[in-house]
C-alpha positions as CSV (number, residue, x, y, z in Angstrom):
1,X,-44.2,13.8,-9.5
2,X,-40.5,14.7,-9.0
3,X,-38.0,14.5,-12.2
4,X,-35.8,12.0,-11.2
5,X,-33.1,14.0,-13.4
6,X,-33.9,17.4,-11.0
7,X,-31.7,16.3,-8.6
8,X,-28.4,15.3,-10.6
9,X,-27.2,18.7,-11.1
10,X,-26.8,19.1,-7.5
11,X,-25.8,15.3,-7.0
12,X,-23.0,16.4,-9.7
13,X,-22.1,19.7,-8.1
14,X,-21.4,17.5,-4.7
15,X,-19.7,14.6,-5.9
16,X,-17.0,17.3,-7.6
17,X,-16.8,19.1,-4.1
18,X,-16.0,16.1,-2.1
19,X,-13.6,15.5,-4.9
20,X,-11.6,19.3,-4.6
21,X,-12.1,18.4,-0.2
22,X,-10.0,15.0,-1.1
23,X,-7.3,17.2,-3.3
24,X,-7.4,19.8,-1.2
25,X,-6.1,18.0,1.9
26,X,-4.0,16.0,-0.2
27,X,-2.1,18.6,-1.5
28,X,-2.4,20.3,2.5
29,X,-0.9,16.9,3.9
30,X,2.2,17.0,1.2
31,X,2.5,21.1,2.0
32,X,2.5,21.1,5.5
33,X,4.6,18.1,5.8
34,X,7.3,19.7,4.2
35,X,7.0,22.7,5.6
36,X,4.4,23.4,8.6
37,X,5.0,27.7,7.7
38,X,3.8,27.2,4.3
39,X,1.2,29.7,3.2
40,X,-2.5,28.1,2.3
41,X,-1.7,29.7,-1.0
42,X,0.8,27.0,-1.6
43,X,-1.8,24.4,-0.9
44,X,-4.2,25.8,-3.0
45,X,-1.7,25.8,-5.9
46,X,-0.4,22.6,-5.2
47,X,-4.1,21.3,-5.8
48,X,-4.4,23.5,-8.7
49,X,-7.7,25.2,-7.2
50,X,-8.7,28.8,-6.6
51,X,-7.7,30.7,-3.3
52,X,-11.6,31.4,-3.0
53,X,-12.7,27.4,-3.5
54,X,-10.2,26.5,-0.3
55,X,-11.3,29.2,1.3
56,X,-15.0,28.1,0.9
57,X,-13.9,24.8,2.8
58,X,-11.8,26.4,5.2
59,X,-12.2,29.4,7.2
60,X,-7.8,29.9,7.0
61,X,-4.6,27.7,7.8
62,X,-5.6,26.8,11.5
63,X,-8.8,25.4,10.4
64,X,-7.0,23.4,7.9
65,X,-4.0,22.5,10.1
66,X,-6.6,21.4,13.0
67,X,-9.0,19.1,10.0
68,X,-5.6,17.6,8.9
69,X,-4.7,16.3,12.8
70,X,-8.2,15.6,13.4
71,X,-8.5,13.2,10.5
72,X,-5.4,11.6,11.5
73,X,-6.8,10.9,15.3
74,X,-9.6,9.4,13.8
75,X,-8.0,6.9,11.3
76,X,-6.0,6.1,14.7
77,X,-8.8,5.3,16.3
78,X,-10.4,3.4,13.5
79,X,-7.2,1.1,13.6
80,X,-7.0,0.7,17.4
81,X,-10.8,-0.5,17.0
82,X,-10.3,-3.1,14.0
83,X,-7.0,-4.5,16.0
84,X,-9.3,-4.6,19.4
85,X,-11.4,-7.1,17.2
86,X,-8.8,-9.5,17.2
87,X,-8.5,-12.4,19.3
88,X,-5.0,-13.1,19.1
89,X,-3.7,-10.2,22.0
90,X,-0.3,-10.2,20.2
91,X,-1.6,-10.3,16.9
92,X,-4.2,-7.5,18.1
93,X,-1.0,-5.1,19.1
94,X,1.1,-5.6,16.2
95,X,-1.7,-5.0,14.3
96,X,-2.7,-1.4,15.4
97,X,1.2,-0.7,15.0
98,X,1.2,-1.8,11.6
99,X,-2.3,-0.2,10.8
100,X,-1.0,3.5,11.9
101,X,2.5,3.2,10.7
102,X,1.3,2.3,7.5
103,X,-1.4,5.4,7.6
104,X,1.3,7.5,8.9
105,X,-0.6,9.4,11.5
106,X,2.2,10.8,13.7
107,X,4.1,12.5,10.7
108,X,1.5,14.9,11.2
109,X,1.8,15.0,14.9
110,X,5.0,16.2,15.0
111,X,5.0,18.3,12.4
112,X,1.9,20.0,13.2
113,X,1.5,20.0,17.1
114,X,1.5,23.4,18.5
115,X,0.3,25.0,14.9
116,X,-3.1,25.2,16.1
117,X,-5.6,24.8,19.4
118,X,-7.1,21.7,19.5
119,X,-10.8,21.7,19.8
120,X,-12.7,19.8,22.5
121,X,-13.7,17.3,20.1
122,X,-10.3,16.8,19.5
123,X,-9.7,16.3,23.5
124,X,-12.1,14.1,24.1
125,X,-10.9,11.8,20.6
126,X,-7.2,12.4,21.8
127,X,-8.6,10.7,25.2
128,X,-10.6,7.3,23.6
129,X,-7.5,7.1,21.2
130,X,-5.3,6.5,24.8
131,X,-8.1,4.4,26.5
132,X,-7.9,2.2,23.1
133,X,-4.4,2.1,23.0
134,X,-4.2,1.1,26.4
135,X,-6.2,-1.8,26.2
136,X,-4.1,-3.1,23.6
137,X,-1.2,-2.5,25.5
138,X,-2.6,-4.4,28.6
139,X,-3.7,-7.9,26.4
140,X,-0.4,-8.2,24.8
141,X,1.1,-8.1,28.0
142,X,-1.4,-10.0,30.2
143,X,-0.4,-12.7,27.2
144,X,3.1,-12.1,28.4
145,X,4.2,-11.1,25.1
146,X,5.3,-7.3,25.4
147,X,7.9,-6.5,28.1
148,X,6.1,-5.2,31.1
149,X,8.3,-2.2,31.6
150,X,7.0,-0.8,29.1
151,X,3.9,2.1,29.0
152,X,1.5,3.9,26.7
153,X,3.5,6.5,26.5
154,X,6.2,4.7,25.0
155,X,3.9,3.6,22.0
156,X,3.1,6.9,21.0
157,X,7.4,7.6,20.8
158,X,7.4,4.3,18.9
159,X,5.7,5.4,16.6
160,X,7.3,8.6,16.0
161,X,10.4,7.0,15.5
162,X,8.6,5.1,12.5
163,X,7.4,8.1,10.8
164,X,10.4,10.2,10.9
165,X,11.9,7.3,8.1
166,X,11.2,9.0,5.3
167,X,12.5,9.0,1.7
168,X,11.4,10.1,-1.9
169,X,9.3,7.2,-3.4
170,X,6.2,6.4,-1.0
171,X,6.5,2.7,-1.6
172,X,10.2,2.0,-0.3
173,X,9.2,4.7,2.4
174,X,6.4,2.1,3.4
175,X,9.0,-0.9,3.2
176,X,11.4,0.7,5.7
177,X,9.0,1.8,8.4
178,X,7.4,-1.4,8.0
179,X,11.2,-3.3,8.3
180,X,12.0,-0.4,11.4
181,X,8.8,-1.5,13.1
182,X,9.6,-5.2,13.1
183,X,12.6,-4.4,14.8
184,X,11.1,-2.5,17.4
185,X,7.8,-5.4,18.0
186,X,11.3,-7.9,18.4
187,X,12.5,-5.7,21.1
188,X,9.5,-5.6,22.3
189,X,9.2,-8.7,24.1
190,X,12.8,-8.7,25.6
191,X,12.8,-8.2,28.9
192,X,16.1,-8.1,30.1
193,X,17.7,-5.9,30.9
194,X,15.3,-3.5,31.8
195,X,14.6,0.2,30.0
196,X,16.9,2.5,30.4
197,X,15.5,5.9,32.5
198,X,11.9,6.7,34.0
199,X,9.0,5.7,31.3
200,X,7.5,8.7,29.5
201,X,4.5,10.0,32.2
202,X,1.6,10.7,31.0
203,X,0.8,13.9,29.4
204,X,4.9,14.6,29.4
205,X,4.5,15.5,25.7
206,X,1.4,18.3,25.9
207,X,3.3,21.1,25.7
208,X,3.9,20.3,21.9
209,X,0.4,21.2,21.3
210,X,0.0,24.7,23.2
211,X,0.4,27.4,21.1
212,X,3.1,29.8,21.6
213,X,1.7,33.1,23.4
């Protein structure tokens, strides 16, 4: 029979490498969002490992760069699927706003776009993120709380606008974007006079993630 005690060395040894993966892409995060052209030798000093234990993880700085965005797509989605739980449609919307500004998703967005090439994966994430969104977007204003001018498209630069507040101490940085969003949700539900300009079109804002040739 088995030594139950056999299998806690390599138990151990696992634990402490999801724990360097968490640091690792902590330190990335606070790298890259400071300066997208950083070397991946600044992350690995920044999380006080070895060049060799990051590069263990992660093939080089694209593959980093692209886990980065990807994880941030996916705690998007995660929030656009708790908020389509709700029942309240307005409560629902303001929700998923709060949820992502608060996880601050689209810092990395538009620092990072174009840094990398998107996997399919990625694609087909970056495509159920819209659908989601969408939905919420259509129940707020089918409960004729959200303006009906405006479109998807117009979240996603919402939300931009959110994460480009920013200053030193991550708590009154919350506060703000928090305080900036419930300005925007006010506006929100005005509807006259109308938006300025033609609404964003779809896929307007691609070209951010093609890589230069």
């Amino acid at each position: 029979m088995p030594n139950p005690t056999d299998t806690a060395p390599l138990a151990g040894r696992r634990a402490q490498a999801a724990r360097n993966d968490a640091v690792i892409l902590e330190a990335a995060r606070a790298v890259f969002l400071a300066d997208p052209k950083a070397p991946i030798a600044a992350v690995a000093e920044r999380a006080g490992v070895g060049i060799s234990a990051l590069y263990r993880r992660y093939a080089g700085k694209e593959d980093l760069l692209r886990k980065l965005c990807h994880d941030g797509l996916r705690r998007y989605i995660e929030a656009a699927e708790e908020a389509a739980g709700d029942p309240d449609d307005w409560a629902a919307f303001a929700g998923f706003l709060e949820r992502v500004v608060d996880a601050d998703v689209h810092s990395l967005t538009v620092h990072l776009a174009g840094t990398f090439t998107p996997t399919s994966e990625m694609g087909r994430d970056a495509a159920r993120a819209n659908e989601l969104t969408a939905g919420l977007v259509e129940r707020a204003r089918g409960a004729g709380r959200l303006r009906p001018d405006l479109v998807v498209q117009d979240v996603g630069l919402l939300l931009e606008g959110c994460a480009a507040v920013r200053v030193p101490d991550p708590e009154r940085t919350r506060q703000l974007r928090r305080r900036q969003l419930a300005v925007l949700l006010a506006g929100l539900g005005v509807t006259d006079p109308p938006l300025p300009g033609p609404p964003p079109a779809a896929g307007e804002f691609d070209w951010r993630w093609r890589r230069p040739e």
